[in-house]
VOLUM-601931 format. One line per 3 residues: number of its first residue (from 1); their letters; for each residue x, y, z of C-alpha. Coordinates in pm, 1 decimal, decimal comma. Layout:
<sites>
NUM> a> X/Y/Z ~ ...
</sites>
This chain:
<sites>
1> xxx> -92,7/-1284,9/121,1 ~ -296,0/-1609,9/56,0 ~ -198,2/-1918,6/13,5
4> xxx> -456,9/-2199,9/-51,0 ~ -541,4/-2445,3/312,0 ~ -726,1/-2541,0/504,7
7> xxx> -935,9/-2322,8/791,1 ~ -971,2/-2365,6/1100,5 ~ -1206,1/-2234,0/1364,2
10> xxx> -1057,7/-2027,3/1682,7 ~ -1185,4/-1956,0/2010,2 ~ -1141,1/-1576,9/2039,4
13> xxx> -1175,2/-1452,5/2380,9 ~ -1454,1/-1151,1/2487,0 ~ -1279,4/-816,5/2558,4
16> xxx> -1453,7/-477,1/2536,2 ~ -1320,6/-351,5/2166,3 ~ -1314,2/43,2/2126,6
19> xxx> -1237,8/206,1/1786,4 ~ -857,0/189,3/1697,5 ~ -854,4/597,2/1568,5
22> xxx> -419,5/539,8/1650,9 ~ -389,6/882,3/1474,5 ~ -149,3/725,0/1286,0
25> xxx> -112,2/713,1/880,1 ~ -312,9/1048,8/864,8 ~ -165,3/1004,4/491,6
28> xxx> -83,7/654,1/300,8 ~ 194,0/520,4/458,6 ~ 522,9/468,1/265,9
31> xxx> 804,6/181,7/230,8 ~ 922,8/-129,0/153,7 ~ 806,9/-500,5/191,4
34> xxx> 1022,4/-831,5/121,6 ~ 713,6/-1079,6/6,8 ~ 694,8/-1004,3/-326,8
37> xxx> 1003,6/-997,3/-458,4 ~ 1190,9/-1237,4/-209,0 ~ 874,8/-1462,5/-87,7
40> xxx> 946,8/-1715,0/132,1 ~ 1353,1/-1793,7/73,3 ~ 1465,4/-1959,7/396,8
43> xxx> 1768,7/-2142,9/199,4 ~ 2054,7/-1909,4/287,2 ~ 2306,9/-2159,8/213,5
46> xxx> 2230,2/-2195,4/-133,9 ~ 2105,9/-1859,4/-159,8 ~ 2235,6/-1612,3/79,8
49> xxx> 2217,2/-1307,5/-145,0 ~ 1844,2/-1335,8/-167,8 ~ 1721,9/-1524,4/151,9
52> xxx> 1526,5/-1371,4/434,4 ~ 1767,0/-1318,5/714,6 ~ 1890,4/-965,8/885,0
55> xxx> 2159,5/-808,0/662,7 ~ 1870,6/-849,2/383,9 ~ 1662,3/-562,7/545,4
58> xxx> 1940,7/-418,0/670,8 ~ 2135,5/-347,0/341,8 ~ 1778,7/-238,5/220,1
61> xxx> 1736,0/-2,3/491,5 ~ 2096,2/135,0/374,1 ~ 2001,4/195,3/1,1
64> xxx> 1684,1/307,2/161,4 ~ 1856,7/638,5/364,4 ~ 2155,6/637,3/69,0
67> xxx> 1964,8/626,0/-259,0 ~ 1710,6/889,8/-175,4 ~ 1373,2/692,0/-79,8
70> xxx> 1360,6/810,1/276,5 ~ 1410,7/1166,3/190,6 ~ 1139,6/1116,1/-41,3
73> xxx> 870,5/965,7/227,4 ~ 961,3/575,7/179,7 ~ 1024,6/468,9/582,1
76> xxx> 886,8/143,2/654,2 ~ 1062,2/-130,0/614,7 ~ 875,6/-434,8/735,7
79> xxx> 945,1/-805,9/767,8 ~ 672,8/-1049,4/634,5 ~ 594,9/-1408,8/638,9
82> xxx> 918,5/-1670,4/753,6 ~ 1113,5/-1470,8/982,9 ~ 1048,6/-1619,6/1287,3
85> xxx> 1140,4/-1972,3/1436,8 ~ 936,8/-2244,3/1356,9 ~ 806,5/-2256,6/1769,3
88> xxx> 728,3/-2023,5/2069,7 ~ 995,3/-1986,3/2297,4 ~ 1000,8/-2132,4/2696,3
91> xxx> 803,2/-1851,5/2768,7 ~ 547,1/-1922,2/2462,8 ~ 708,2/-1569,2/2305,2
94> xxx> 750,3/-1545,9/1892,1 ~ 1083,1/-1563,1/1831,5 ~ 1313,3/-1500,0/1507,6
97> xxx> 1510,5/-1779,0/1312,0 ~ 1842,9/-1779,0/1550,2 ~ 2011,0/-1862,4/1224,8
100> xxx> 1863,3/-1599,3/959,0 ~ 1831,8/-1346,5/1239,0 ~ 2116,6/-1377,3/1486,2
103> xxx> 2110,7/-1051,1/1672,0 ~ 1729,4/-1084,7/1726,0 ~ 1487,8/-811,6/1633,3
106> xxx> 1557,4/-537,5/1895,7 ~ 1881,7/-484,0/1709,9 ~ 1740,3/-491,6/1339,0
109> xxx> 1456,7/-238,8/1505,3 ~ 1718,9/-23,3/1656,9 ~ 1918,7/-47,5/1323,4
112> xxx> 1633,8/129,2/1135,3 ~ 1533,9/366,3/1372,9 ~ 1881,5/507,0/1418,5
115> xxx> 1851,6/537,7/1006,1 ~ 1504,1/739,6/1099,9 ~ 1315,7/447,0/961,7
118> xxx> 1026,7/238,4/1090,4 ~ 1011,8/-82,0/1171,4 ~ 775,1/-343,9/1044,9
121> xxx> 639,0/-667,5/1144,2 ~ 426,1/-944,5/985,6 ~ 197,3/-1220,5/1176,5
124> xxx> -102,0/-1348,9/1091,2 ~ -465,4/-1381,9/1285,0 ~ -512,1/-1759,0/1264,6
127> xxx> -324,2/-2076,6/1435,7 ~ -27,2/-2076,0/1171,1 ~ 96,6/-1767,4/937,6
130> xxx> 33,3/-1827,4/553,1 ~ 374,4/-2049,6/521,1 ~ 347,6/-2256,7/852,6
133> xxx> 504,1/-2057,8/1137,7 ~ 362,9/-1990,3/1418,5 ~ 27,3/-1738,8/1447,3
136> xxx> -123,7/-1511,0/1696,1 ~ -417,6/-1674,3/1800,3 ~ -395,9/-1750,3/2208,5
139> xxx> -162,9/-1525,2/2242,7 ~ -262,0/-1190,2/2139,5 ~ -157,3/-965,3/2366,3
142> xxx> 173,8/-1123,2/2430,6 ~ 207,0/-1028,5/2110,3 ~ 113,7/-702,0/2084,7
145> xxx> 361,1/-672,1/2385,6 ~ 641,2/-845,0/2243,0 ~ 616,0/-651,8/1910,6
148> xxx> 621,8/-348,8/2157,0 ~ 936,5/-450,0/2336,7 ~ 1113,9/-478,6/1987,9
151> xxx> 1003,9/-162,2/1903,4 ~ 777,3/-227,0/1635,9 ~ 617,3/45,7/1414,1
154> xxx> 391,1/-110,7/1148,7 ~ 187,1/-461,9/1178,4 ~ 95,9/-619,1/870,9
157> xxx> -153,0/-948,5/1017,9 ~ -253,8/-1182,9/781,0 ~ -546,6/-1436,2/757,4
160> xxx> -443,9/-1756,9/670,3 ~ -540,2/-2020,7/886,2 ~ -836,1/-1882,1/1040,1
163> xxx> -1222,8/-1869,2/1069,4 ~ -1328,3/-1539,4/832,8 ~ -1593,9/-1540,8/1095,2
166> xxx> -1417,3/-1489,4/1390,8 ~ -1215,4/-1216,5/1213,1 ~ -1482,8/-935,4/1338,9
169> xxx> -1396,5/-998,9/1718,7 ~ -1041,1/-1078,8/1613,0 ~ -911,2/-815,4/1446,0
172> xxx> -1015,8/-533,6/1684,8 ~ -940,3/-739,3/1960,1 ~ -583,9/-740,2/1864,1
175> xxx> -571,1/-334,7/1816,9 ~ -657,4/-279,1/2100,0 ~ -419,1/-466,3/2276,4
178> xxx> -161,6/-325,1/2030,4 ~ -353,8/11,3/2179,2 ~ -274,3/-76,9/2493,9
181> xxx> 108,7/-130,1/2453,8 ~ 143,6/259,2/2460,7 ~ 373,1/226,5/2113,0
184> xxx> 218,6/365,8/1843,3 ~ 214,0/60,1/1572,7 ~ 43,8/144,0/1242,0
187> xxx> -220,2/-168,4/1171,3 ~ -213,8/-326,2/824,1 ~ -511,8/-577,7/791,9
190> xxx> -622,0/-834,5/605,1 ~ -957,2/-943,2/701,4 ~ -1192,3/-774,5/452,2
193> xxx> -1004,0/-989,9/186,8 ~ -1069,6/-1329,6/370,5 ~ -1412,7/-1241,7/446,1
196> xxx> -1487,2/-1174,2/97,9 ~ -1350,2/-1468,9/-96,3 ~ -1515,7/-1660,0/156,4
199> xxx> -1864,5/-1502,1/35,3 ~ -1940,7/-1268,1/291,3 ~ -1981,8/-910,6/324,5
202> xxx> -1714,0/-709,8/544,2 ~ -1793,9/-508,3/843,3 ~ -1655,5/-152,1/657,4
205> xxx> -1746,2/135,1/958,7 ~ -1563,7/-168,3/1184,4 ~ -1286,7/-195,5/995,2
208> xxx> -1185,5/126,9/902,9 ~ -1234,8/209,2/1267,3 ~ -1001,3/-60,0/1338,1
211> xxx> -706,7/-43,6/1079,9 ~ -489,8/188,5/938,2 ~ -497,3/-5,0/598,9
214> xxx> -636,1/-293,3/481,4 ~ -614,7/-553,0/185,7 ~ -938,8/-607,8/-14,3
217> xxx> -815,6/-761,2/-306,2 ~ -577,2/-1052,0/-448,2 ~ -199,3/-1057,6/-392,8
220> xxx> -18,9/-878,4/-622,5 ~ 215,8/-1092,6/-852,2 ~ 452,8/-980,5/-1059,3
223> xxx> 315,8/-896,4/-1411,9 ~ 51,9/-634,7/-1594,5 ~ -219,1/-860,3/-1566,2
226> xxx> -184,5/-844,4/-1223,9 ~ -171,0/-480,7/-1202,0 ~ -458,6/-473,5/-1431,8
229> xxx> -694,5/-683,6/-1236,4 ~ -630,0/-483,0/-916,2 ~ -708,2/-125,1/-1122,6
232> xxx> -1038,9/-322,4/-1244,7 ~ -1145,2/-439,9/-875,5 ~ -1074,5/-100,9/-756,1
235> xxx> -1317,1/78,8/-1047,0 ~ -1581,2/-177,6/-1028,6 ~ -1598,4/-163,5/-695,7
238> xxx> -1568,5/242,5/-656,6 ~ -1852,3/312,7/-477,3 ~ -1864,2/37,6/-209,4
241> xxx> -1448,0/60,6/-83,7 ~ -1429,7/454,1/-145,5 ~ -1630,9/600,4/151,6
244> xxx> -1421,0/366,6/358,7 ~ -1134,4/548,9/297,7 ~ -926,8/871,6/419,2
247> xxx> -700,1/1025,1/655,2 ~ -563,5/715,2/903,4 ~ -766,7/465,8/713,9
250> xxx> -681,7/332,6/343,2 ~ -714,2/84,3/126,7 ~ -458,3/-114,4/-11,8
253> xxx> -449,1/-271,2/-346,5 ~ -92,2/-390,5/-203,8 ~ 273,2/-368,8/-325,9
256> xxx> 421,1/-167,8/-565,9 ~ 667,1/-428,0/-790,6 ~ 822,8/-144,1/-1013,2
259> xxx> 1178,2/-230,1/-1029,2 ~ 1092,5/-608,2/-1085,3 ~ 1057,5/-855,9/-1362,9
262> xxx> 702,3/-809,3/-1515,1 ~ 675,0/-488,6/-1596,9 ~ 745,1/-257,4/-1895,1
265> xxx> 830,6/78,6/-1879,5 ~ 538,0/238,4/-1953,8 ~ 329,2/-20,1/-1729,6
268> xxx> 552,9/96,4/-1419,1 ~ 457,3/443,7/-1502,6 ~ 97,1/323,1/-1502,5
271> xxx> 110,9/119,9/-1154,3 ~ 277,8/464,0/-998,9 ~ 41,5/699,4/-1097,3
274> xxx> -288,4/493,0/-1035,5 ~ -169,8/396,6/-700,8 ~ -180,6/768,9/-642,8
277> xxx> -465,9/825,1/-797,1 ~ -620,4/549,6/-546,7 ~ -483,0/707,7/-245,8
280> xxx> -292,5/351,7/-179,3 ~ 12,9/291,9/16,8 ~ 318,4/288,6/-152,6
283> xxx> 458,7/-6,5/10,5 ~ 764,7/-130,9/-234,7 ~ 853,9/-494,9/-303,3
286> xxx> 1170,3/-490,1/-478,7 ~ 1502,5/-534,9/-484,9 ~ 1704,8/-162,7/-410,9
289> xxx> 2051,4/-299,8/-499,7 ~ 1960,0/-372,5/-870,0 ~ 1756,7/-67,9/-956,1
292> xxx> 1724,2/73,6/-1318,7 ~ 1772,6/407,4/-1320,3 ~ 1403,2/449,5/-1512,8
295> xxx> 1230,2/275,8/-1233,3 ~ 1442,4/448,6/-959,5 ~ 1263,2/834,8/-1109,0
298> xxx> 914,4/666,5/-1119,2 ~ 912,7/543,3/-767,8 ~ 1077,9/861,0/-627,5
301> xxx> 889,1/1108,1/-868,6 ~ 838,8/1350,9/-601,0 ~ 501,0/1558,3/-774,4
304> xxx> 348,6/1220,7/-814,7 ~ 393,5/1114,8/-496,0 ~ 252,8/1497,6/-363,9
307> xxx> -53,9/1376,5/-507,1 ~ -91,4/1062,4/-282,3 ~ 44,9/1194,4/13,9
310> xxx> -280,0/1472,1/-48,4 ~ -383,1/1584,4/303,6 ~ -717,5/1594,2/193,8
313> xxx> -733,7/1211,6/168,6 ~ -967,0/1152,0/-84,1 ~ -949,2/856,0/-315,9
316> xxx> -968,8/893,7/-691,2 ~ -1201,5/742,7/-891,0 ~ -1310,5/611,3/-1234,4
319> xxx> -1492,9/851,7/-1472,1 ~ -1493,4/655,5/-1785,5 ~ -1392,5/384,9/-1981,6
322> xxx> -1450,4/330,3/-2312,5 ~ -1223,5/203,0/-2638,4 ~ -956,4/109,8/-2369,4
325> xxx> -941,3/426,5/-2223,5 ~ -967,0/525,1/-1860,3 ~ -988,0/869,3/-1752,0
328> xxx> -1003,0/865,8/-1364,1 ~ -976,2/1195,8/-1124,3 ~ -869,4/1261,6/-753,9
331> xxx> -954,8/1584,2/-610,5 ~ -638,1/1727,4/-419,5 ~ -538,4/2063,2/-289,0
334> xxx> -529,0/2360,9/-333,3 ~ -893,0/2448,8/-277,9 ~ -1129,1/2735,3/-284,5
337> xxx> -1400,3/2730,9/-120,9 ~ -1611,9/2405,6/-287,1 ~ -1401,3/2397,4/-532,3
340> xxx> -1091,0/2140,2/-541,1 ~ -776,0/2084,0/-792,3 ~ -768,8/1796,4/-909,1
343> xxx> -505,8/1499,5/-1059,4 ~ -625,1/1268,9/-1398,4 ~ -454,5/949,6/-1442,6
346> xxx> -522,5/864,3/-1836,0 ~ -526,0/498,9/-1884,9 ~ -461,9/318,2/-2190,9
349> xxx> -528,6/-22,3/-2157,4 ~ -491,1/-125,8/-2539,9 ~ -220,7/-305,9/-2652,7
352> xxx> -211,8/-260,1/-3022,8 ~ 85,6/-113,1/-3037,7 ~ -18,6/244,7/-3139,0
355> xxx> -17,6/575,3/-2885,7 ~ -382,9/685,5/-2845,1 ~ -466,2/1054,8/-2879,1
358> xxx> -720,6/1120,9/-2575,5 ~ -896,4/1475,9/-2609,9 ~ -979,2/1588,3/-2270,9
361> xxx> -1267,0/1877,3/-2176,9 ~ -1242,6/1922,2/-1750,2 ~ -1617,8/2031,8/-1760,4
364> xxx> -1682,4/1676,6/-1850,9 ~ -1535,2/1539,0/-1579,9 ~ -1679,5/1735,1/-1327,0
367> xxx> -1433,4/2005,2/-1332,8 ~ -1637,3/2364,7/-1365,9 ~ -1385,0/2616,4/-1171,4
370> xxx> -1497,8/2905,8/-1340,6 ~ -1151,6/3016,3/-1255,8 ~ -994,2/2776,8/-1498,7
373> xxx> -713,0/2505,5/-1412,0 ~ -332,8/2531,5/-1468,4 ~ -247,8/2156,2/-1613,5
376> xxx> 97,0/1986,8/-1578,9 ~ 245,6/1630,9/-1694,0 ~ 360,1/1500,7/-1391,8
379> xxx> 616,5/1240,9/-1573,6 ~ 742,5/1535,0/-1832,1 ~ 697,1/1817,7/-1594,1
382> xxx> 582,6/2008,9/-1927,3 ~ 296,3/2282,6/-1819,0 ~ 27,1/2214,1/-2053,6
385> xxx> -124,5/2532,1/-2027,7 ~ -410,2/2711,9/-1816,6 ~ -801,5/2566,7/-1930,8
388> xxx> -1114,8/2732,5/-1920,6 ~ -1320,3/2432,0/-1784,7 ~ -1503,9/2418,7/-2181,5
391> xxx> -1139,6/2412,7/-2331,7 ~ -1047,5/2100,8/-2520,3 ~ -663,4/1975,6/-2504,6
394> xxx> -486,9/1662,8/-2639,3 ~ -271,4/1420,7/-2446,4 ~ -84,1/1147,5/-2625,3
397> xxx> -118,7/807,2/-2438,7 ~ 122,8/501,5/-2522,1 ~ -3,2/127,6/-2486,7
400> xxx> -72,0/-2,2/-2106,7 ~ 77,4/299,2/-1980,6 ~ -68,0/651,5/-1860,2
403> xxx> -41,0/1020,4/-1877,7 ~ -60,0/1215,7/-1531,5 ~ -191,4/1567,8/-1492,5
406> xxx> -186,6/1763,1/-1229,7 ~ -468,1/2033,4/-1249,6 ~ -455,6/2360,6/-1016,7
409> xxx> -724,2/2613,7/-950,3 ~ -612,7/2951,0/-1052,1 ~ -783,9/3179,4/-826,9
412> xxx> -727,2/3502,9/-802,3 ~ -371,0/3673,3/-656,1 ~ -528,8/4048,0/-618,7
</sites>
């Protein structure tokens, strides 16, 4: 997350920093995250339904196991920004609100894990997190050791309050100390994005050495223009963030916020399907006790998610875009040989009302299996047919929304 203040510079101390390569997140990882839907609420006497305390991520960890996520692949759930007190303990240890969190973290962590869940933790690489509590820096790995003691799974560190500068040394410097713990923690990072709004150019081989996944991009609010301007940042920039990414190392154009307030129908269909196209973590911000039945199918549509939990790795790209039309392609198993299957997301980003009839040809797209392709909706689960890779076919695309093919090689069964 960002939040506009001031920076300030940090002494980082000089440690010998080796590549991360955890072997963790060999595939995007998969959960849920309070900061976009529930932010910073700290007033749990006015608001105790919706404030950040412990029965909050514990009743979500609940409808987590009970309404089918985890059995579908969601199993992170992960604290973010306000959880802790507002000081170090005696010992200069992070410590949670004794209020919000009164049987301390160990317990929520064991919680989850008896649930087969993970457990996730937020700081933030600079001298105070994004809303004022305290940060990492001079105490890194007491850190890394205390999130290890509460049996922490996933750290998400943010980048307020810090020098973008220091960032290269910092970041590493901290997973390796989380290394060094001997718990496997999967590293969410934000330092690419601070670095580049601050005008500089990110350290990519160093990065995706260092972190499992990282945010490049703006938060993620909830509405379609948001959505929107993350799909356009991820197609513009295609060919600088792509070869960065791939098994253990992603990027992340951040939450999914189907289930919310700002989107449609159709545009939740749309965030779900390009987030697989993009190979991005599915990493939910909503709330699971008031979830429409619609939204429930998207985010648990188990063929679309198939297709970004892809072994392969590889992130999809934009082929076209013309008229308002987006036609973008992720090659996924099965293979043969060369040759790859492949999934099209097909975007319409017009909003004049009207479904758009796209006509799609797969040699145009790069698709030439002489073989032909066997081509499903993934939202209908309607089999469109088998294509020579010259065959023409229809799809019918409604406003800000998308149609989702999966397309198989057929290769021979003698």
């Amino acid at each position: 997350m960002y939040w506009t203040g001031f920076i300030v510079g940090a002494l980082v101390s000089c440690i010998c920093i080796n590549a991360l390569e955890n072997g963790l997140a060999r595939t995007p990882p998969m959960g849920w995250l309070a900061w976009e839907r529930f932010r910073c609420n700290i007033d749990c006497d006015n608001d105790p339904y919706n404030c950040i305390k412990e029965s909050l991520f514990m009743t979500m960890a609940d409808l987590m196991v009970s309404e089918g996520y985890a059995a579908v692949g969601y199993n992170v759930v992960s604290l973010d920004d306000c959880w802790m007190a507002s000081e170090r303990d005696a010992n200069g240890k992070l410590q949670p609100d004794p209020i919000r969190f009164p049987s301390g973290l160990k317990a929520l962590s064991d919680y989850l894990h008896a649930k087969g869940l993970l457990f996730g933790m937020y700081e933030d690489y600079g001298t105070f997190t994004c809303a004022g509590y305290p940060g990492i820096l001079g105490s890194l790995e007491l850190d890394a050791q205390t999130f290890a003691e509460w049996g922490v799974d996933y750290v998400k560190l943010d980048g307020c309050n810090a020098d973008p500068a220091d960032m290269d040394q910092g970041y590493p410097e901290f997973g390796q100390y989380l290394n060094a713990t001997g718990r496997p923690m999967i590293y969410s990072c934000s330092w690419p994005y601070y670095q580049i709004i601050n005008g500089m150019t990110p350290d990519w081989a160093s990065i995706a050495s260092t972190c499992n996944l990282w945010r490049n991009y703006d938060d993620i609010q909830d509405s379609w223009a948001s959505v929107a301007s993350i799909i356009d940042y991820y197609g513009d920039n295609q060919d600088e963030i792509i070869p960065n990414a791939g098994p253990g190392h992603w990027n992340d154009p951040d939450m999914l916020i189907i289930g919310n307030f700002g989107l449609s129908y159709e545009q939740s269909k749309a965030q779900m399907a390009m987030w697989a196209i993009l190979a991005a973590p599915l990493l939910m911000s909503n709330d699971l006790r008031n979830m429409d039945p619609q939204n429930k199918d998207i985010l648990q549509n188990i063929d679309i998610i198939a297709v970004n939990q892809d072994t392969l790795g590889l992130q999809g790209r934009r082929l076209s875009k013309e008229n308002g039309i987006e036609i973008w392609s992720r090659q996924i198993n099965p293979t043969q040989g060369t040759d790859y299957s492949y999934s099209l997301a097909v975007l319409n980003r017009r909003t004049d009302g009207t479904p758009y009839d796209v006509s799609i040809t797969l040699s145009t797209l790069g698709m030439t299996f002489a073989g032909g392709y066997s081509v499903t909706d993934l939202f209908t689960s309607v089999d469109l047919g088998d294509f020579a890779p010259d065959d023409t076919f229809e799809v019918r695309v409604n406003p800000t929304s998308v149609v989702m093919l999966r397309c198989n090689l057929i290769t021979s069964t003698a």
